[in-house]
TORMAR-902549 format. One record per residue: residue number from 1; residue in one letter; z, x, y of N, C-alpha, C in turn. Coordinates in steps of 0.1 Angstrom, whole numbers, padded with zeros to 4 digits. Layout:
N
<NUM; "A"; <Z; X; Y>; <Z; X; Y>; <Z; X; Y>>
...
//
This chain:
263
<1; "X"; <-0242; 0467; -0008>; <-0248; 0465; -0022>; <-0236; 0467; -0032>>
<2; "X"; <-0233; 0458; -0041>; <-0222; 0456; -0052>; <-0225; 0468; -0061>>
<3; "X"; <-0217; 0480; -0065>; <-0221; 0488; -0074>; <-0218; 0477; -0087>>
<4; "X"; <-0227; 0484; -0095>; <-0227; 0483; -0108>; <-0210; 0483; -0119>>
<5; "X"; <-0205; 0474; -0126>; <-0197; 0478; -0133>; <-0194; 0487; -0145>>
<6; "X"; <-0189; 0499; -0145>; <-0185; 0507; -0155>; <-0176; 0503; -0164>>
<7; "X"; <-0174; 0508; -0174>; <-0161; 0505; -0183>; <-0148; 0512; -0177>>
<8; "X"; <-0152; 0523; -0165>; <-0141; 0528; -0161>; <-0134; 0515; -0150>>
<9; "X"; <-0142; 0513; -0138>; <-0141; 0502; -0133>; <-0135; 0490; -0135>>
<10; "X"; <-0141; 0483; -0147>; <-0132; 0473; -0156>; <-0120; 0475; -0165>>
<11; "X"; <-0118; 0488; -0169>; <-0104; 0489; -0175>; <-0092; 0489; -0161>>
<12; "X"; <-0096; 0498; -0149>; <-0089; 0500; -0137>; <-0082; 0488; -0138>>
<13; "X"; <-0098; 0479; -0132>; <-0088; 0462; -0124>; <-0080; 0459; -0140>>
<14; "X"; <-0085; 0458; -0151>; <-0080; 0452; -0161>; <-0064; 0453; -0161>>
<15; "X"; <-0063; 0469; -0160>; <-0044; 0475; -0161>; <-0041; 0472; -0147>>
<16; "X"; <-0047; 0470; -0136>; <-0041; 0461; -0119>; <-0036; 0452; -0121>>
<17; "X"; <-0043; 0442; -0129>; <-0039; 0426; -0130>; <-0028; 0429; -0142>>
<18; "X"; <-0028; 0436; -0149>; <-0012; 0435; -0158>; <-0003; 0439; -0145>>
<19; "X"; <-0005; 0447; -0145>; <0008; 0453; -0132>; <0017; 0444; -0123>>
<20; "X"; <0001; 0436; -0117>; <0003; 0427; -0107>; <0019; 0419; -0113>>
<21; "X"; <0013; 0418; -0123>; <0024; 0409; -0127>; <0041; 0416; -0136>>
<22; "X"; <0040; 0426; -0137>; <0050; 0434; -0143>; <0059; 0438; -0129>>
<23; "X"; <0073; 0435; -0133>; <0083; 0440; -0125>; <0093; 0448; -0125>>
<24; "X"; <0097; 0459; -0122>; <0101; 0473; -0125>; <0118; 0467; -0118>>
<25; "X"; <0113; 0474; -0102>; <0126; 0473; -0097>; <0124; 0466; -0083>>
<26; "X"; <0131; 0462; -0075>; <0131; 0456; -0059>; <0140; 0458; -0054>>
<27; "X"; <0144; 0460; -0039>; <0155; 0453; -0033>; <0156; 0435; -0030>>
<28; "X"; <0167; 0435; -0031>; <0164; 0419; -0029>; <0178; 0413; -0019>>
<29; "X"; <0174; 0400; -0015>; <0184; 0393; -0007>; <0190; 0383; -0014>>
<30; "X"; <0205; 0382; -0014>; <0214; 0370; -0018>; <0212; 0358; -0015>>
<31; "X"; <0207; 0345; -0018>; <0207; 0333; -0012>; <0217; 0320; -0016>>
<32; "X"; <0218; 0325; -0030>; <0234; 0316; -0031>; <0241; 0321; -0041>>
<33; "X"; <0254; 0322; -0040>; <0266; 0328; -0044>; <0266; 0315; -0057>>
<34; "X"; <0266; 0317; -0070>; <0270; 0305; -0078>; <0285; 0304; -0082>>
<35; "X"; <0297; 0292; -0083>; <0307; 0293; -0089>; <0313; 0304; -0083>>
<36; "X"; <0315; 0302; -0069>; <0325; 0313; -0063>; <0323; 0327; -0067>>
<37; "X"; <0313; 0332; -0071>; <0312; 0343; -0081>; <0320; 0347; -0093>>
<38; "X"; <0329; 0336; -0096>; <0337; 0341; -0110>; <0324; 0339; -0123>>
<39; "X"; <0317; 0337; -0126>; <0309; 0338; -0129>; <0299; 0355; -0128>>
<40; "X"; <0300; 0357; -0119>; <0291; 0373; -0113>; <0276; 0368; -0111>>
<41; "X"; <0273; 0358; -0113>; <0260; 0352; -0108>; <0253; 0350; -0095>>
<42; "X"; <0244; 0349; -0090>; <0240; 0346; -0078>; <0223; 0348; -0081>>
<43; "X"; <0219; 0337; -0070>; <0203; 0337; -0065>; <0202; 0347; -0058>>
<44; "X"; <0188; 0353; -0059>; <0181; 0362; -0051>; <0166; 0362; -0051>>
<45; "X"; <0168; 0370; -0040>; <0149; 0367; -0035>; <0145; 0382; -0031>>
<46; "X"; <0135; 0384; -0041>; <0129; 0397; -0035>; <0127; 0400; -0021>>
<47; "X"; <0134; 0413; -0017>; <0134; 0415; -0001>; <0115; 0422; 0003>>
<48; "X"; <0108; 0423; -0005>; <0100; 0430; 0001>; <0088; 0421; -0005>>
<49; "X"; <0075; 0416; 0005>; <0069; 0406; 0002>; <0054; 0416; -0007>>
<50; "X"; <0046; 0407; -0011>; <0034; 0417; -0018>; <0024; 0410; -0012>>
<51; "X"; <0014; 0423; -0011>; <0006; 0426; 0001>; <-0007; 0427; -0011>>
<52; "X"; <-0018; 0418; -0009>; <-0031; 0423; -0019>; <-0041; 0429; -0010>>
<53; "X"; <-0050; 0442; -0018>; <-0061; 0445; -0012>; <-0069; 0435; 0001>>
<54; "X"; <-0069; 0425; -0003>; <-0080; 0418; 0009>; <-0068; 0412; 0022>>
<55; "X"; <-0056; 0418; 0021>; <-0046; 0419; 0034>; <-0038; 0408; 0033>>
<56; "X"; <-0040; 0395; 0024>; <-0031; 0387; 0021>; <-0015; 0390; 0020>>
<57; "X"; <-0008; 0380; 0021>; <0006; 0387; 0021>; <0016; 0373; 0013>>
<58; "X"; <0022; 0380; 0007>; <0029; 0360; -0003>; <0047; 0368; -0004>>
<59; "X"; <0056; 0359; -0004>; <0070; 0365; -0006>; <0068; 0361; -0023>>
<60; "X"; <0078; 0366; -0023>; <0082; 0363; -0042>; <0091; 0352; -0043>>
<61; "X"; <0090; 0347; -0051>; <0100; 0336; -0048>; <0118; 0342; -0055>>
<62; "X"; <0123; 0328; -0053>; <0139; 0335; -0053>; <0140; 0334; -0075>>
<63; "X"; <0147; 0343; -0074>; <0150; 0347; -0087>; <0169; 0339; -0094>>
<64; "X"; <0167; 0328; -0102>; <0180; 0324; -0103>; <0190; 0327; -0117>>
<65; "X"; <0199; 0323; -0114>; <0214; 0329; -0122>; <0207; 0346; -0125>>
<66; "X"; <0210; 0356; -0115>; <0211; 0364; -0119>; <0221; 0374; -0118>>
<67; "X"; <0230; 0378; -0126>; <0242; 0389; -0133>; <0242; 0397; -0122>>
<68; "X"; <0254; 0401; -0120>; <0257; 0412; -0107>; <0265; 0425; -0114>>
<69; "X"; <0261; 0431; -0112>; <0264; 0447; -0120>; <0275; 0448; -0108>>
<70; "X"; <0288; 0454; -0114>; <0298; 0456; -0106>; <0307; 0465; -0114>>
<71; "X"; <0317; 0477; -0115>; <0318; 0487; -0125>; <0336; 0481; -0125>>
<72; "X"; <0329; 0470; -0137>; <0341; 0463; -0147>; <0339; 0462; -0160>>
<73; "X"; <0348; 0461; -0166>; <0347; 0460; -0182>; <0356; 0449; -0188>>
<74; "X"; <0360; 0442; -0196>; <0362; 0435; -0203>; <0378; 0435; -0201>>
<75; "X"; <0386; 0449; -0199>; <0397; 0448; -0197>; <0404; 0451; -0180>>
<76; "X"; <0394; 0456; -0175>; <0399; 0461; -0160>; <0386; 0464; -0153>>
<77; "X"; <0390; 0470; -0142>; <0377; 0473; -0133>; <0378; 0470; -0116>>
<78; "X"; <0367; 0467; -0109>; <0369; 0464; -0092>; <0359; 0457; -0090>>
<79; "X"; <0364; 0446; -0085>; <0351; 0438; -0079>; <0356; 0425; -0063>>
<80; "X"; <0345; 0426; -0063>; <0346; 0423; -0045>; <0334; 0409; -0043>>
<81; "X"; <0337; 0407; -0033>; <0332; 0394; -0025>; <0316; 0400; -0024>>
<82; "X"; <0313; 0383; -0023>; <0291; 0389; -0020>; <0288; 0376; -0015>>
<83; "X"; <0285; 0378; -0005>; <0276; 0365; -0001>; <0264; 0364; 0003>>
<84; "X"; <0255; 0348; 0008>; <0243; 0347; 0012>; <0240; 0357; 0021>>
<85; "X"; <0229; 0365; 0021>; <0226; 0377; 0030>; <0230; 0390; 0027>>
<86; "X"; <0239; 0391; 0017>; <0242; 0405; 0016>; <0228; 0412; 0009>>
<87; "X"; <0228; 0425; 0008>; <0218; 0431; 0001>; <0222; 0434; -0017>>
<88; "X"; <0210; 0437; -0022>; <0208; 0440; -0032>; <0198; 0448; -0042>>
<89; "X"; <0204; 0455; -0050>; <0188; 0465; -0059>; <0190; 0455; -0071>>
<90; "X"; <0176; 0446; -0074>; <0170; 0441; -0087>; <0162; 0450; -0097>>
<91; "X"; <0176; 0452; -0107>; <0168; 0461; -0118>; <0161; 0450; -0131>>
<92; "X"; <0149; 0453; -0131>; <0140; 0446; -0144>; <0145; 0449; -0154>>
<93; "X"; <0143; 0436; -0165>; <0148; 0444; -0180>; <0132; 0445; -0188>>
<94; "X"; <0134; 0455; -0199>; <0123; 0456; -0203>; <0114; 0447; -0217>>
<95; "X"; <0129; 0431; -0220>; <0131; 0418; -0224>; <0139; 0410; -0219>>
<96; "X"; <0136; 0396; -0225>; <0140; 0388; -0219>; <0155; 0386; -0217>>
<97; "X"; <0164; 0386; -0209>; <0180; 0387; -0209>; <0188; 0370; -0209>>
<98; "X"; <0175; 0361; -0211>; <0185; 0350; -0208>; <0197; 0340; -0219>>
<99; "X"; <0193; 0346; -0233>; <0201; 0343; -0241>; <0213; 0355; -0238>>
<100; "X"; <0211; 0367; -0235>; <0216; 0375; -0234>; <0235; 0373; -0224>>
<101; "X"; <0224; 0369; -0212>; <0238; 0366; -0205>; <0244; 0354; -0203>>
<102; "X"; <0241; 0348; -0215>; <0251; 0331; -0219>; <0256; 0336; -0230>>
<103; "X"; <0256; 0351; -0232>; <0263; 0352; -0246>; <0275; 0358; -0243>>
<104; "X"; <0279; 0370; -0252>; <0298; 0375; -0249>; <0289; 0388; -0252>>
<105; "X"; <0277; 0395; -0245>; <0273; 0409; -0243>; <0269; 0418; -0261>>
<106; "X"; <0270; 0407; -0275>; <0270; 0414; -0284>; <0252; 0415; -0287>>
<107; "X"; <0246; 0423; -0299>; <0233; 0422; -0304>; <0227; 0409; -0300>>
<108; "X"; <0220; 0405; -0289>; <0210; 0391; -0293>; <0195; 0393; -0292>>
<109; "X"; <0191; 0383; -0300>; <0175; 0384; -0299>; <0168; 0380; -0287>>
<110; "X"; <0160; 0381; -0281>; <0153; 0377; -0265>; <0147; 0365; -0278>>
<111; "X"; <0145; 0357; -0267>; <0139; 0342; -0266>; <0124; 0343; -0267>>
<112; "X"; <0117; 0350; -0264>; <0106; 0353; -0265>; <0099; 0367; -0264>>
<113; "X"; <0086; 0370; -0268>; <0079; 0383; -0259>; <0075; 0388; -0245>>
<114; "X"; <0083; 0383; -0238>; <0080; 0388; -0225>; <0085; 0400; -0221>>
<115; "X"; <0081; 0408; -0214>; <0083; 0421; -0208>; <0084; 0422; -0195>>
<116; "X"; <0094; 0425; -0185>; <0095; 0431; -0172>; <0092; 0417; -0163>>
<117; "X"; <0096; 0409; -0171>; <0093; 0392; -0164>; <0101; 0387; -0151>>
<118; "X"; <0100; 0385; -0141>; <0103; 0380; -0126>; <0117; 0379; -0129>>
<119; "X"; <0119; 0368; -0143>; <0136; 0361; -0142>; <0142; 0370; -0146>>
<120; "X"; <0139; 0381; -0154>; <0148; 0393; -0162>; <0151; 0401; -0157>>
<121; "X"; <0163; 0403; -0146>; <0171; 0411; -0139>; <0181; 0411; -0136>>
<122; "X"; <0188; 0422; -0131>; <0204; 0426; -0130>; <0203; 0430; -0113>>
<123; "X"; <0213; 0426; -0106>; <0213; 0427; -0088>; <0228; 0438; -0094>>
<124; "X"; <0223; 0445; -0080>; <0232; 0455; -0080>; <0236; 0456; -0061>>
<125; "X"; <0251; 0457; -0060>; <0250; 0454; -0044>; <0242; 0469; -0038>>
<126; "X"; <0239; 0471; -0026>; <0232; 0481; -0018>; <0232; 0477; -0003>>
<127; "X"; <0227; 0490; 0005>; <0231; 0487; 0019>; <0217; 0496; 0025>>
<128; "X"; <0214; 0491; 0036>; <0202; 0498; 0040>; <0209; 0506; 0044>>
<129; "X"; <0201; 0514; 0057>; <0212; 0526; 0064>; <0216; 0520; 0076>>
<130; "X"; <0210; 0513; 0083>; <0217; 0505; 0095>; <0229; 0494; 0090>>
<131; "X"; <0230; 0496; 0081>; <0240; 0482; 0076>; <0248; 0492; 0071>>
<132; "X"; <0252; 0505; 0066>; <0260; 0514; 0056>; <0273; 0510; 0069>>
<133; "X"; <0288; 0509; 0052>; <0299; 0505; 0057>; <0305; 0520; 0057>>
<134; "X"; <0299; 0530; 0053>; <0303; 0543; 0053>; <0301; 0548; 0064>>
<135; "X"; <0292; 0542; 0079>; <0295; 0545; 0092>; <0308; 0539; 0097>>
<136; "X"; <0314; 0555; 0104>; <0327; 0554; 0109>; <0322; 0542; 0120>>
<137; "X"; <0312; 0545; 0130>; <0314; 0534; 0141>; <0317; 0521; 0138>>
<138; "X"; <0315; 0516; 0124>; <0319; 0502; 0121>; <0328; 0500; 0117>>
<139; "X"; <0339; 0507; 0114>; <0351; 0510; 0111>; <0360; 0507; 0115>>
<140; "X"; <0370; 0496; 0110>; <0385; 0494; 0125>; <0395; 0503; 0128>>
<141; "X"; <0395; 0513; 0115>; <0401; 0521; 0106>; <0396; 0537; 0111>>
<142; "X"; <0402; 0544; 0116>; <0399; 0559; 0118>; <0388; 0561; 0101>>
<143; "X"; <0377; 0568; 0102>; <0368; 0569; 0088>; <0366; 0586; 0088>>
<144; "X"; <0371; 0587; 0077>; <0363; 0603; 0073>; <0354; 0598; 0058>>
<145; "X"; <0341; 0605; 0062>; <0328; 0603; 0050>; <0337; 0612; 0034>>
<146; "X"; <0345; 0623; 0042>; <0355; 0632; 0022>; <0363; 0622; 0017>>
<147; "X"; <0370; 0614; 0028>; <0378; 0602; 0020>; <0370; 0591; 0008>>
<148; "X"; <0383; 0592; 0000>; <0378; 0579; -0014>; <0388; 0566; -0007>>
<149; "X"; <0377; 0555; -0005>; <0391; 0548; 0001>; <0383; 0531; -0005>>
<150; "X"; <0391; 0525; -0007>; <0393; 0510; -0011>; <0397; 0500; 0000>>
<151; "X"; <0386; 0494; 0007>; <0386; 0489; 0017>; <0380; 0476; 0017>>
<152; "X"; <0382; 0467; 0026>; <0379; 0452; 0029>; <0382; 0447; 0041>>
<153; "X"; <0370; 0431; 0043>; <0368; 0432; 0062>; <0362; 0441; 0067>>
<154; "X"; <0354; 0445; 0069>; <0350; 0457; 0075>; <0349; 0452; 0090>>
<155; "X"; <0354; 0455; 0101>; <0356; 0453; 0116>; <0358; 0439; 0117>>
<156; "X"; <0363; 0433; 0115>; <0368; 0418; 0116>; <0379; 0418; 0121>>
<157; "X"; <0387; 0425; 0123>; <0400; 0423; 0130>; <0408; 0425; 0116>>
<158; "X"; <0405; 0418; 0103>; <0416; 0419; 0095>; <0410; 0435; 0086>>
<159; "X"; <0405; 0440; 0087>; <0401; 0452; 0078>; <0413; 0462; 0070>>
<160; "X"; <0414; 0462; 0061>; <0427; 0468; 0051>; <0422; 0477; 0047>>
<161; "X"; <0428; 0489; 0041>; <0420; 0497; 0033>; <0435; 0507; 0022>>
<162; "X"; <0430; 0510; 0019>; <0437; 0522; 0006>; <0431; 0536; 0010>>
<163; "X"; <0431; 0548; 0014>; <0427; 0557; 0014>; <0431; 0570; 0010>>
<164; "X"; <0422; 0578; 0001>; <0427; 0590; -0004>; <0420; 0599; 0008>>
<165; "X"; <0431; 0610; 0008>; <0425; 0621; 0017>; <0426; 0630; 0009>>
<166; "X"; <0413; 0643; 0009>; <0411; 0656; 0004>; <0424; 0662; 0003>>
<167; "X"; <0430; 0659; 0011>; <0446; 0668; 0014>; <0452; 0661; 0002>>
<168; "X"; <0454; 0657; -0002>; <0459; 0645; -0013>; <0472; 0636; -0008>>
<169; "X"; <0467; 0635; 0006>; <0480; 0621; 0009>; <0472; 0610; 0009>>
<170; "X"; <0480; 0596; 0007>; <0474; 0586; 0006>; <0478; 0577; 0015>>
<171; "X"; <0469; 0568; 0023>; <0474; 0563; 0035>; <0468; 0547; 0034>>
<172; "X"; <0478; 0538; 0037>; <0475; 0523; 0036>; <0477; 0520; 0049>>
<173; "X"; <0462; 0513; 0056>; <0462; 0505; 0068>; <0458; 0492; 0067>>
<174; "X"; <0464; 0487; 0073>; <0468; 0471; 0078>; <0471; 0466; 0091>>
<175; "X"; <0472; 0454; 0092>; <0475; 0448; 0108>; <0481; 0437; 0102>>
<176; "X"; <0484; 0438; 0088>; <0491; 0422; 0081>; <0499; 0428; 0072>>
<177; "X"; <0500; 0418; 0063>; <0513; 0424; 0051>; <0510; 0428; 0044>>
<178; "X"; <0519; 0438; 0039>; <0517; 0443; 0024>; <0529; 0443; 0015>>
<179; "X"; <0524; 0433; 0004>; <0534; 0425; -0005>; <0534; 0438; -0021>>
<180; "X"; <0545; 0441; -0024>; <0546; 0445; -0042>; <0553; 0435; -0046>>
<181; "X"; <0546; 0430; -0054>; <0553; 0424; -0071>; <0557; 0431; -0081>>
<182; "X"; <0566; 0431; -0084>; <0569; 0440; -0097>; <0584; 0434; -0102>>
<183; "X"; <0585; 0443; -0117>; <0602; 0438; -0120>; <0610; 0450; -0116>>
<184; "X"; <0602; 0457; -0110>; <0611; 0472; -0113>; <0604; 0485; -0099>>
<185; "X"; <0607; 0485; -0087>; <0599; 0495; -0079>; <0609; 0507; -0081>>
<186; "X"; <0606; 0522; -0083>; <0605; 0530; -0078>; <0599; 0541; -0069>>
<187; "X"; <0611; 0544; -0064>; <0602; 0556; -0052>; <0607; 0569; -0054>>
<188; "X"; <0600; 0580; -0057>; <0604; 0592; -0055>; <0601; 0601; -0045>>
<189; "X"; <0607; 0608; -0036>; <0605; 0610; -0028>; <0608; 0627; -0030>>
<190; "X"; <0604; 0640; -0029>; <0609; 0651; -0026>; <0616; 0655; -0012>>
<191; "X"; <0608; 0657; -0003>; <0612; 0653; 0009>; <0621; 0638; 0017>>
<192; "X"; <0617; 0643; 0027>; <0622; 0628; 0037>; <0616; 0616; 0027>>
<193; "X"; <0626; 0607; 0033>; <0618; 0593; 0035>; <0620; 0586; 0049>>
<194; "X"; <0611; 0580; 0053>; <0618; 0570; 0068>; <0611; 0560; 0068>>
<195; "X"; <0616; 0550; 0069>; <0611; 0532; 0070>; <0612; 0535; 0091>>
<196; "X"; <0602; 0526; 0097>; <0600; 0528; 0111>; <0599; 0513; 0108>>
<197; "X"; <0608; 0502; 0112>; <0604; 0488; 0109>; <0617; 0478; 0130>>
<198; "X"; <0611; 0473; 0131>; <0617; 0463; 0137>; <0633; 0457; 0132>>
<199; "X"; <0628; 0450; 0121>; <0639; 0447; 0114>; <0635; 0451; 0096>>
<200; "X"; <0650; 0456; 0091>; <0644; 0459; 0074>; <0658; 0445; 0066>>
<201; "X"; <0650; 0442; 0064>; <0659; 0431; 0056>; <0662; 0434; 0037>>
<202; "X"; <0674; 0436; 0028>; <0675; 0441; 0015>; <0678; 0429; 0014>>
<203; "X"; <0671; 0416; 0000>; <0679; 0408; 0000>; <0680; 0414; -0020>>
<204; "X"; <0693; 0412; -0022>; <0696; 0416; -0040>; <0711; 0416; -0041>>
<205; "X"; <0714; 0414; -0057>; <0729; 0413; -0058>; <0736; 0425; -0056>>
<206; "X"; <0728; 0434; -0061>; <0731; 0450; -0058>; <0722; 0456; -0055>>
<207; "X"; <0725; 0466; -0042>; <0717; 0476; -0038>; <0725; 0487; -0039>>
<208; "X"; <0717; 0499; -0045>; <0722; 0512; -0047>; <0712; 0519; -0038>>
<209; "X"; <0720; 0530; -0026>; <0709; 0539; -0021>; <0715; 0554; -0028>>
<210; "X"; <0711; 0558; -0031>; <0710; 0580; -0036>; <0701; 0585; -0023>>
<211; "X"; <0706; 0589; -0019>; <0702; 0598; -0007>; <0709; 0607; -0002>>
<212; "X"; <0705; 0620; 0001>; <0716; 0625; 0014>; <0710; 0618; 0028>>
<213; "X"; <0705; 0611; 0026>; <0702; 0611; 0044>; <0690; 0603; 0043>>
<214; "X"; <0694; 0588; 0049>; <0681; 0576; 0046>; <0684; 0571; 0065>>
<215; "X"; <0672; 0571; 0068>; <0671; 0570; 0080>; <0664; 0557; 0085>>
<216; "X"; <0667; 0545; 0091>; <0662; 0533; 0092>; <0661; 0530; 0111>>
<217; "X"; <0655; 0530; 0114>; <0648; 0525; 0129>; <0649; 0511; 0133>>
<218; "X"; <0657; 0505; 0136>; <0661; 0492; 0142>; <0674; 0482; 0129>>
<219; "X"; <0671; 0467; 0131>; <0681; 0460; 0128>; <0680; 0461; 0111>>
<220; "X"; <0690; 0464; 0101>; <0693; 0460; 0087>; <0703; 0455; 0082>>
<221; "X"; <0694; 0444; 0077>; <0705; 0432; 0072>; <0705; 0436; 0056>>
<222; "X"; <0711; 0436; 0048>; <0718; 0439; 0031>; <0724; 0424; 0032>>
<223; "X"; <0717; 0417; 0022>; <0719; 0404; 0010>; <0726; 0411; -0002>>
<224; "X"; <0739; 0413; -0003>; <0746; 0411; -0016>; <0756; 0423; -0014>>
<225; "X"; <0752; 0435; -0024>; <0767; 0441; -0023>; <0758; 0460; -0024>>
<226; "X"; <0761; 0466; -0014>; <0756; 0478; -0012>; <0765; 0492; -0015>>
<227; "X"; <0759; 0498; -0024>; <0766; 0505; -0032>; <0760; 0520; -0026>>
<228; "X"; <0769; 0532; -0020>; <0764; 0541; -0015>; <0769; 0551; -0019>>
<229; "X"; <0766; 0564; -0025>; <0770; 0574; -0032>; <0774; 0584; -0024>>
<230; "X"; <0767; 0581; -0011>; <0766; 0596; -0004>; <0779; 0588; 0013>>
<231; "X"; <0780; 0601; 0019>; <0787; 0594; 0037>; <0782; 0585; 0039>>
<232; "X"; <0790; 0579; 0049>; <0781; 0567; 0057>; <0788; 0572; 0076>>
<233; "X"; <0778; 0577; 0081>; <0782; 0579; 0096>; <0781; 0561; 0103>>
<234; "X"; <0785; 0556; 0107>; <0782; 0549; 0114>; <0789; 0550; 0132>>
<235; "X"; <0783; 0548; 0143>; <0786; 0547; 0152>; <0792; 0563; 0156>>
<236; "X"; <0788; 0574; 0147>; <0794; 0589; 0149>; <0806; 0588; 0142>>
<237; "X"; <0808; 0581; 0131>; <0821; 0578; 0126>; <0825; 0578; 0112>>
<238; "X"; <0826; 0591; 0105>; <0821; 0588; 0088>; <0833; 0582; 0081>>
<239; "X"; <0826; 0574; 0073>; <0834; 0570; 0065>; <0841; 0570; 0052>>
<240; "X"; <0836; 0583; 0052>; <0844; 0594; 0040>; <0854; 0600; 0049>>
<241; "X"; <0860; 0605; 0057>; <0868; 0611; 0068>; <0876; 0599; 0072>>
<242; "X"; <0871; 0592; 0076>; <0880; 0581; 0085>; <0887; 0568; 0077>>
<243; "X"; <0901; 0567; 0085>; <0911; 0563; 0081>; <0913; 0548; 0088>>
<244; "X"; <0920; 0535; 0083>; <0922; 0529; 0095>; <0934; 0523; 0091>>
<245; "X"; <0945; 0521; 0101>; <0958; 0515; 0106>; <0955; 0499; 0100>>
<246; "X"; <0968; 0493; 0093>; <0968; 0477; 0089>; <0978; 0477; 0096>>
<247; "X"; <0981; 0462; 0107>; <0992; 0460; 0109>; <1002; 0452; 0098>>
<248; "X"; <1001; 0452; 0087>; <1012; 0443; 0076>; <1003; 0449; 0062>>
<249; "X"; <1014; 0451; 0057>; <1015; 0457; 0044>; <1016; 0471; 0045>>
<250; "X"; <1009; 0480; 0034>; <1010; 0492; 0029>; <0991; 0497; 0035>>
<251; "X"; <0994; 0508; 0038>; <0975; 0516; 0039>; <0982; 0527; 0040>>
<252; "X"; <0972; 0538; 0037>; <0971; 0551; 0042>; <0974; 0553; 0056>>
<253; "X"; <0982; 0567; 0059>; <0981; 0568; 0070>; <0970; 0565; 0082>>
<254; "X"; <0970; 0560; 0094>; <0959; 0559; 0103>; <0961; 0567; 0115>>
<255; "X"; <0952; 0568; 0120>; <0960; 0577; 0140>; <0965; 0567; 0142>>
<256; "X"; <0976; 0572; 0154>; <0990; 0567; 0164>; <0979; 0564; 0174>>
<257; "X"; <0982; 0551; 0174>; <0977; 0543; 0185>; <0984; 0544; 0198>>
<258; "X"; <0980; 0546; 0213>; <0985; 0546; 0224>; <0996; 0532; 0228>>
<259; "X"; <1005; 0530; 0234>; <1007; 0514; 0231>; <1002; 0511; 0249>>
<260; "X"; <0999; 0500; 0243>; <0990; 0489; 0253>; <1001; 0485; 0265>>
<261; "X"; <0995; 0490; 0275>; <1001; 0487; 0287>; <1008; 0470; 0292>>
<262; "X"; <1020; 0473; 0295>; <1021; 0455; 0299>; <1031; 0451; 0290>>
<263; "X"; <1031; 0462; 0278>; <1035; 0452; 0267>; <1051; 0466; 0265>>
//
């Protein structure tokens, strides 16, 4: 038997069917990357479908040009690759944003009165927990969860990363190169320094080393003219100490050579 309608009853469904249609927040799925991302735009599709009282079930449809929150600013910042399938949190705005984000981010007026409307949102990247890049197992890279570390590729073979450790040393891993550009490197060192390389190649018109003691692990080649303040042992042989014999002209004295048999 159909109860009777109250005013309580009818305001209920009344504020249901607003709702139905009002949109807060979601996770959602990437389905196309627009303009390489230089833009920060991408399509998405609500990840979680809606379910009505009588057990019906409908996805949402995909939501387009929408803004990717990424913690940059106008002069600097960090931002990273996103593609079809990655994850994402869609935050609702509470007006319309689409004059908003074809503008340069100053005062604009919304286009209309709409509120919490399907198209009016901002994607933020996110990771479920089976997908977190914060598990070591997925890691190519030894992982501690205290480390701050700046990473990319994650288990692909090429995975790079930057990492701070608690201890405050900082450690760059690779399996490829690592290039500096600059007009000007310095290195300070308190302690040691040691290069561990195959071959170290200096190419410049002048190289100056300051060291008491620079220690290099295989072949180095110097491109131009190497300027050294401190000894130079080579072969057990320093060359602040040692002397060498000219046969013609004038030198400093040298050691007495043995004379060569035969002769």
């Amino acid at each position: 038997m159909t109860q009777p309608a109250t005013l309580q009853s009818v305001l209920e469904k009344s504020f249901q069917k607003q709702t139905d249609n009002m949109f807060t927040s979601i996770p959602g799925i990437v389905v196309y990357v627009r303009n390489k991302l230089s833009s920060l735009s991408v399509d998405v599709q609500p990840a979680i479908n809606i379910v009505r009282e009588d057990g019906t079930e409908t996805e949402v449809p995909t939501i387009l040009n929408v803004p990717v929150s990424m913690p940059v600013n106008f002069e600097g910042g960090l931002t990273h690759p996103l593609k079809a399938g990655d994850s994402v949190y869609l935050i609702f705005s509470m007006r319309g944003i689409d004059l908003w984000k074809r503008g340069d981010g100053s005062l604009t007026r919304p286009s209309d009165y709409r509120k919490f409307n399907i198209k009016d949102c901002v994607a933020i990247p996110i990771q479920t927990f089976s997908k977190s890049v914060n598990n070591p197992l997925l890691r190519e890279w030894p992982h501690s969860t205290d480390d701050v570390v700046l990473f990319h590729n994650v288990g692909t073979g090429r995975e790079c990363e930057i990492r701070l450790k608690p201890s405050g040393d900082v450690v760059i891993n690779t399996n490829h190169e690592v290039t500096v550009n600059a007009n000007k490197v310095e290195v300070n060192a308190s302690e040691d320094a040691v290069v561990n390389a195959n071959k170290v190649e200096v190419n410049s018109q002048t190289t100056d080393v300051y060291s008491p003691q620079s220690t290099f692990y295989g072949d180095v080649q110097i491109t131009g003219t190497a300027t050294i303040d401190v000894d130079a042992v080579i072969g057990g042989i320093s060359f602040n100490s040692h002397t060498h014999g000219i046969s013609s002209g004038s030198s400093a004295p040298g050691p007495t050579l043995p004379p060569t048999p035969g002769v």
